[in-house]
C-alpha positions in Angstrom: -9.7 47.4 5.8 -13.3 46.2 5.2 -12.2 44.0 2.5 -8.8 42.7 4.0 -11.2 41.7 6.9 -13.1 39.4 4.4 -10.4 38.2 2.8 -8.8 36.7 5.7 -12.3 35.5 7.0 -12.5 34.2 3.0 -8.4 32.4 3.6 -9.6 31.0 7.2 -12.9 29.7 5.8 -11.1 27.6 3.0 -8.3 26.6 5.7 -10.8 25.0 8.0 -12.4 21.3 7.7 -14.7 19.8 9.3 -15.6 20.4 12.8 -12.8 23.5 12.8 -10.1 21.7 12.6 -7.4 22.8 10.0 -6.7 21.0 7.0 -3.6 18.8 7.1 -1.9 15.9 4.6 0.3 13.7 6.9 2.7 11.1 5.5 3.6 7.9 7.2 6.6 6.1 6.7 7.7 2.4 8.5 11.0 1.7 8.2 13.3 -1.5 8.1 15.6 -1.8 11.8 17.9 -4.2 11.6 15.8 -6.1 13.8 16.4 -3.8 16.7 13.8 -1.4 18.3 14.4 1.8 16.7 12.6 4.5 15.2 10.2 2.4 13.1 7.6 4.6 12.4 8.1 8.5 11.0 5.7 11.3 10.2 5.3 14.0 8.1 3.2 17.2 6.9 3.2 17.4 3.4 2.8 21.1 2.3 -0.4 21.1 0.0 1.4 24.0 -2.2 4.6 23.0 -2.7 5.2 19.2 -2.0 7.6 19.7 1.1 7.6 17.5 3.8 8.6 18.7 7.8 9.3 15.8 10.0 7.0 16.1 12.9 7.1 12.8 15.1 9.0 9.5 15.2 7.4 6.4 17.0 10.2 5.1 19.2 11.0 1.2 20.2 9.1 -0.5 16.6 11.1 -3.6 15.1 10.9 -3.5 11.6 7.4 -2.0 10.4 7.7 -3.7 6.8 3.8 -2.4 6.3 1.6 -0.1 7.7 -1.9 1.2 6.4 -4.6 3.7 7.9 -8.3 2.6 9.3 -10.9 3.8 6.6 -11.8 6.7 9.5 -8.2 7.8 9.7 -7.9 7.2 13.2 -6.0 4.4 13.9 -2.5 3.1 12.4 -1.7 -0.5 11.8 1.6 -2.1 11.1 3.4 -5.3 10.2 5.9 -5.4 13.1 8.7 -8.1 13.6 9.1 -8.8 9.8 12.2 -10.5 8.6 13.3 -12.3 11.6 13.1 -15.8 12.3 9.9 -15.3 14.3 6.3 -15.4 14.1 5.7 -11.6 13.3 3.2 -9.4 15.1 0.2 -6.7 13.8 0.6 -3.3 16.1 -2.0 -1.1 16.7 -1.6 2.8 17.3 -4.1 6.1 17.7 -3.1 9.0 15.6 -3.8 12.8 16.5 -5.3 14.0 13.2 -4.5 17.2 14.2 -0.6 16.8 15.3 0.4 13.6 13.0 1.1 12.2 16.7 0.7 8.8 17.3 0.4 6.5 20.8 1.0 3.0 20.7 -2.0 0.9 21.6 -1.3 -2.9 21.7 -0.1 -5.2 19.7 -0.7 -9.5 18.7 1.3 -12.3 16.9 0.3 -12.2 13.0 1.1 -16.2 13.2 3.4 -16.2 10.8 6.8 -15.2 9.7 7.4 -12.2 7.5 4.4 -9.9 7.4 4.4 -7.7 4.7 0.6 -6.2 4.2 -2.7 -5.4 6.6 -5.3 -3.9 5.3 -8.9 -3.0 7.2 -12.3 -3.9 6.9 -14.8 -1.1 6.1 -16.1 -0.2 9.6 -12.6 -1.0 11.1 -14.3 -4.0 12.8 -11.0 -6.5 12.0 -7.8 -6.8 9.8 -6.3 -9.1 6.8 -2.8 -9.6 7.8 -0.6 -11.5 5.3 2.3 -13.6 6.1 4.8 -13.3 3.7 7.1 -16.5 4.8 4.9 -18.4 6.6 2.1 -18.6 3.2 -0.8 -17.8 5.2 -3.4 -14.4 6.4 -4.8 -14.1 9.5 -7.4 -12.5 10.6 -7.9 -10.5 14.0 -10.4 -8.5 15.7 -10.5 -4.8 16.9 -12.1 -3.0 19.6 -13.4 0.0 19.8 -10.3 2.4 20.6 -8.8 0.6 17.6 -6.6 -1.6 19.9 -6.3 -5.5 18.6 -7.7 -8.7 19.9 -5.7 -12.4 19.3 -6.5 -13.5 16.1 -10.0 -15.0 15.4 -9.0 -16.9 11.9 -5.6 -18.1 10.2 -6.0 -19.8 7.1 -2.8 -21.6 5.9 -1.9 -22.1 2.0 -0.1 -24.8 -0.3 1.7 -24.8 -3.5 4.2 -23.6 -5.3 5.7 -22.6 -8.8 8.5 -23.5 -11.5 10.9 -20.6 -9.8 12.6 -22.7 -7.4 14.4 -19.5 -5.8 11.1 -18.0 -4.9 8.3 -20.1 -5.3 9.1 -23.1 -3.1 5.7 -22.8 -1.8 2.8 -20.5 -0.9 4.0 -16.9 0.0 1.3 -14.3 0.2 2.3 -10.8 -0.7 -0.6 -8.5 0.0 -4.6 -8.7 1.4 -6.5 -6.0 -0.5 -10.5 -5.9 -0.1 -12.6 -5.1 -3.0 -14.4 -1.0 -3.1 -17.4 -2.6 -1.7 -15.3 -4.5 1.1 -17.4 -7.6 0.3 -14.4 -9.5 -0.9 -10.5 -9.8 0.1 -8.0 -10.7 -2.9 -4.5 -11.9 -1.9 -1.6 -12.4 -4.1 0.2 -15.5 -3.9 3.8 -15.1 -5.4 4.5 -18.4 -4.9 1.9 -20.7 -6.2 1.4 -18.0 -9.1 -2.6 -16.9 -8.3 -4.6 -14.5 -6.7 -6.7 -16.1 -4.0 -10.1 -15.0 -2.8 -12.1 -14.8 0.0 -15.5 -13.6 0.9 -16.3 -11.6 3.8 -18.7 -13.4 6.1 -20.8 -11.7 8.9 -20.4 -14.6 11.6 -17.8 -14.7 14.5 -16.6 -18.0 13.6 -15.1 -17.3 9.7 -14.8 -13.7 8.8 -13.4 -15.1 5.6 -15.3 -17.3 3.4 -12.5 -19.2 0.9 -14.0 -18.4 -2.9 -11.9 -20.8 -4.3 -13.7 -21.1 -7.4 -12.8 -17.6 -8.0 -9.2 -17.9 -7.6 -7.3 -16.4 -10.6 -4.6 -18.5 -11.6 -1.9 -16.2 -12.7 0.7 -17.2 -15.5 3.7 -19.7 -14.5 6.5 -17.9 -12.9 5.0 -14.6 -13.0 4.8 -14.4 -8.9 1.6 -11.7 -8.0 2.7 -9.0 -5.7 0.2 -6.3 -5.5 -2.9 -5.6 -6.1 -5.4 -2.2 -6.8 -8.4 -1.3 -7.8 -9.6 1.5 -10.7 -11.7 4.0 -8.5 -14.9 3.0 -10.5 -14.4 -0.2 -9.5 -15.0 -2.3 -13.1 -11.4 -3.0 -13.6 -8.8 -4.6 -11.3 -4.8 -4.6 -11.4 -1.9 -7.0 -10.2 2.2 -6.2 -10.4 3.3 -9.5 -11.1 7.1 -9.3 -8.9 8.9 -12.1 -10.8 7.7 -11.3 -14.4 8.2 -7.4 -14.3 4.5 -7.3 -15.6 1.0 -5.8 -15.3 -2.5 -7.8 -15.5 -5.3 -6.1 -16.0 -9.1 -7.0 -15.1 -12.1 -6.7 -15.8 -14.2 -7.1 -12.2 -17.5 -8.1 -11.1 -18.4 -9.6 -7.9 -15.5 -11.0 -6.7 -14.6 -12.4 -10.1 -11.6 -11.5 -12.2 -11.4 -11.4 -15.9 -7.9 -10.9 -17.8 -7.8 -8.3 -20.4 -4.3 -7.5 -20.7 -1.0 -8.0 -19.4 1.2 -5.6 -20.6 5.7 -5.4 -19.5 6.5 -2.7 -16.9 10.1 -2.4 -17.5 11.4 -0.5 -20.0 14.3 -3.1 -21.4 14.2 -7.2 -21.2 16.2 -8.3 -17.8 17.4 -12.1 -16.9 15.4 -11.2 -13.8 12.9 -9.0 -12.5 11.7 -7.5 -9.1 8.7 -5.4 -9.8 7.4 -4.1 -6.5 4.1 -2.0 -5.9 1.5 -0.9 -7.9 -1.3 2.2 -8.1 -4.3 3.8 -9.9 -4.2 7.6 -9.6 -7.4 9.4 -7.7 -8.9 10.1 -11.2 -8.5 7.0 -12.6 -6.6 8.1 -15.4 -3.1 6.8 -14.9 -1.6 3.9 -13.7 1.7 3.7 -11.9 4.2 0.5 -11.3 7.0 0.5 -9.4 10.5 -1.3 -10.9 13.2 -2.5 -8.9 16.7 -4.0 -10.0 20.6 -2.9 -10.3 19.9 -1.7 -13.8 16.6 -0.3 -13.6 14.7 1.5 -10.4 12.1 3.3 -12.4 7.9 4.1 -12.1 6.0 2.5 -15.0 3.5 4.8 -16.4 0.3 4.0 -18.5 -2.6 5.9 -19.3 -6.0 3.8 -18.8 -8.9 3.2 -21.1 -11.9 4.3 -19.3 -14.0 2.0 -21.4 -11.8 -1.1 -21.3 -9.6 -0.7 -18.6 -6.5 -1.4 -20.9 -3.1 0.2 -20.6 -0.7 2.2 -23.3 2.5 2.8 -21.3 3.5 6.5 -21.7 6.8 6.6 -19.9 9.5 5.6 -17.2 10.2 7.9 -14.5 13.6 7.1 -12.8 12.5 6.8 -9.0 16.5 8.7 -8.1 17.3 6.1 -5.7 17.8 2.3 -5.3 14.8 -0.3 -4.8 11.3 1.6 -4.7 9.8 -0.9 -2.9 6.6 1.0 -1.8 5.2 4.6 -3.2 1.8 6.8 -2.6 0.0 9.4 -4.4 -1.7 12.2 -2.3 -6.1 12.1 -2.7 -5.5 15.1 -4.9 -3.5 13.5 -7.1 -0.7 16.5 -7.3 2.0 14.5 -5.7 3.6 10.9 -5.8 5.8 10.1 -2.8 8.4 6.7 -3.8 10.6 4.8 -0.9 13.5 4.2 -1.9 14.7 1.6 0.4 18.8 0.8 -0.4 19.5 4.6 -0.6 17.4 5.3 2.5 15.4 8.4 0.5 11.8 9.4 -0.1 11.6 11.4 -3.3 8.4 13.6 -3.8 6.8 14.5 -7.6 4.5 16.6 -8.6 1.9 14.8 -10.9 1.2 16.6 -14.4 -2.9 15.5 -14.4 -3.0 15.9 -17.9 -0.1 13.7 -18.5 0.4 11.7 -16.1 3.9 12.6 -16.3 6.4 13.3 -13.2 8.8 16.1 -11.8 11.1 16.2 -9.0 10.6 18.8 -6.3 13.5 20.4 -4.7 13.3 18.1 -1.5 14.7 14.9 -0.4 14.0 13.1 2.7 16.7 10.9 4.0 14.8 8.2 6.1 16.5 4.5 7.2 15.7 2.1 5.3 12.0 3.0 4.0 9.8 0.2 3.5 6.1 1.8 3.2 4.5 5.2 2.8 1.0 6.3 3.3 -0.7 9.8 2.8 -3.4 10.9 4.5 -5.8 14.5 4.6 -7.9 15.5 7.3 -10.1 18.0 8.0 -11.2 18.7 4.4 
């Protein structure tokens, strides 16, 4: 009895997390509406163990949540509401119960543009980078304190365009990711073919700086989409949408080197729609997500940990049509993929040593799924 009594003391010990609250992973999902109000936003536990995911809350009356992403705390949810409608867009702010996956919707402002499609937040939560897809612009706006959002403080407009004359008519921004030491913001200009950078400044009149002289200028027609960081923070890496390639970096101080590009597909296409793009938690794979009739598959490559360069190992079909957005857990055992024309979420188990995949058991049927974040809390 003696020792069952420390055993479960032992088991309760390892459950608990900081400040006694149990250890949970949620998973966010936005979804695409139709352009109605519906269930945009949709939560899950994800079961540590086993990879299972248990539905247990759905945000009621979103319009089309194309993006959302987590405050560095974990508190706060924002998403790109209002996206593919002939309308300027809007940023929506929500609080999330850490310890139900619950979340309350707290305000919401225009992103001043059409099409948002990425927001990512500063390192004390103090603003967002919103990008505007459509409109070829970011915008900047201002939180308070309960995480709610101000009007937006900066919008900085761009020009250009590439030799695709389908999809590079002019400046379309695709994401707004800041650098590890959140000094810098990059954003990926499929249209105008380079990866513009920005500097974060401290005063109230321009959080961002422009850096144009640091703008990478990506090859013709290859259309940036997404960018990551390597978690040591030397090497850099963009999913080019219109090329089905892979740059890699080498980074220092806001400035991008190329030392690779490398093809994500696994056979030559007329066209390509490569999608999203991530390093895992150890920093020894590299995932890339393909999208196309013939091919909906997860580029994988080992990485050089001295040059940052990539050997592709593998495809992994992603078992549904258009990955368009996929997450790894902080442990690195899982890889969630949205699959959004087959409205599925399909959840692997990650072989570290590999970097290979394998399909749990589960599906999740979900409308639509456009983005997918993972977060743990209390460990």
């Amino acid at each position: 009895m003696l020792f069952k009594n420390h055993l479960l003391i032992l088991l309760s010990s390892i459950s608990i997390g900081l400040f006694g609250q149990a250890v949970k992973t949620f998973v966010f999902v936005g979804t695409y509406t139709n352009g109605q109000p519906d269930k945009g936003i949709y939560v899950y536990s994800l079961n540590s163990r086993n990879g299972k995911l248990k539905k247990v809350f759905s945000c009621q009356g979103i319009t089309n949540p194309s993006y959302i992403t987590l405050s560095p705390n974990g508190d706060f949810l924002y998403a790109c509401t209002e996206t593919k409608m002939p309308i300027n867009g809007s940023v929506s702010a929500f609080r999330i119960d850490t310890a139900r996956g619950v979340l309350t919707f707290l305000n919401k402002q225009s992103s001043h543009g059409e099409n948002p499609v990425y927001v990512s937040c500063s390192a004390n939560n103090e603003h967002l980078v919103v990008a505007n897809y459509t409109e070829g612009n970011i915008a900047v706006l201002k939180t308070n304190s309960d995480g709610s959002l101000n009007p937006a403080s900066q919008i900085v407009p761009f020009h250009g365009g590439g030799p695709n004359a389908n999809r590079q008519d002019k400046a379309h921004i695709h994401a707004a990711v800041f650098s590890p030491d959140f000094r810098y913001v990059f954003c990926p200009d499929l249209g105008s073919d380079r990866i513009r950078v920005f500097q974060c400044a401290s005063n109230d009149t321009q959080t961002l700086k422009p850096m144009t002289d640091k703008d990478y200028r990506a090859s013709p027609g290859s259309g940036p989409r997404h960018f990551t960081f390597h978690p040591n923070g030397a090497f850099a890496y963009c999913i080019e949408e219109l090329s089905g390639t892979v740059s890699a970096f080498d980074y220092h101080n806001g400035h991008l080197d190329t030392i690779q590009r490398v093809f994500a597909y696994s056979k030559k296409q007329d066209e390509y729609n490569s999608a999203d793009i991530h390093v895992s938690p150890d920093g020894l794979f590299l995932y890339a997500s393909n999208r196309w009739d013939q091919e909906n598959t997860l580029a994988i490559f080992a990485i050089d940990q001295v040059t940052g360069k990539l050997t592709l190992i593998g495809h992994q079909s992603t078992l549904g049509d258009h990955p368009r957005n996929f997450a790894i857990d902080v442990q690195g055992d899982f890889l969630l993929v949205a699959n959004q024309v087959t409205n599925n979420i399909v959840v692997f188990r990650r072989n570290k040593q590999t970097g290979l995949l394998s399909k749990i058991r589960q599906e999740i049927k979900v409308p639509s799924p456009s983005c997918v974040q993972i977060r743990t809390y209390g460990n």
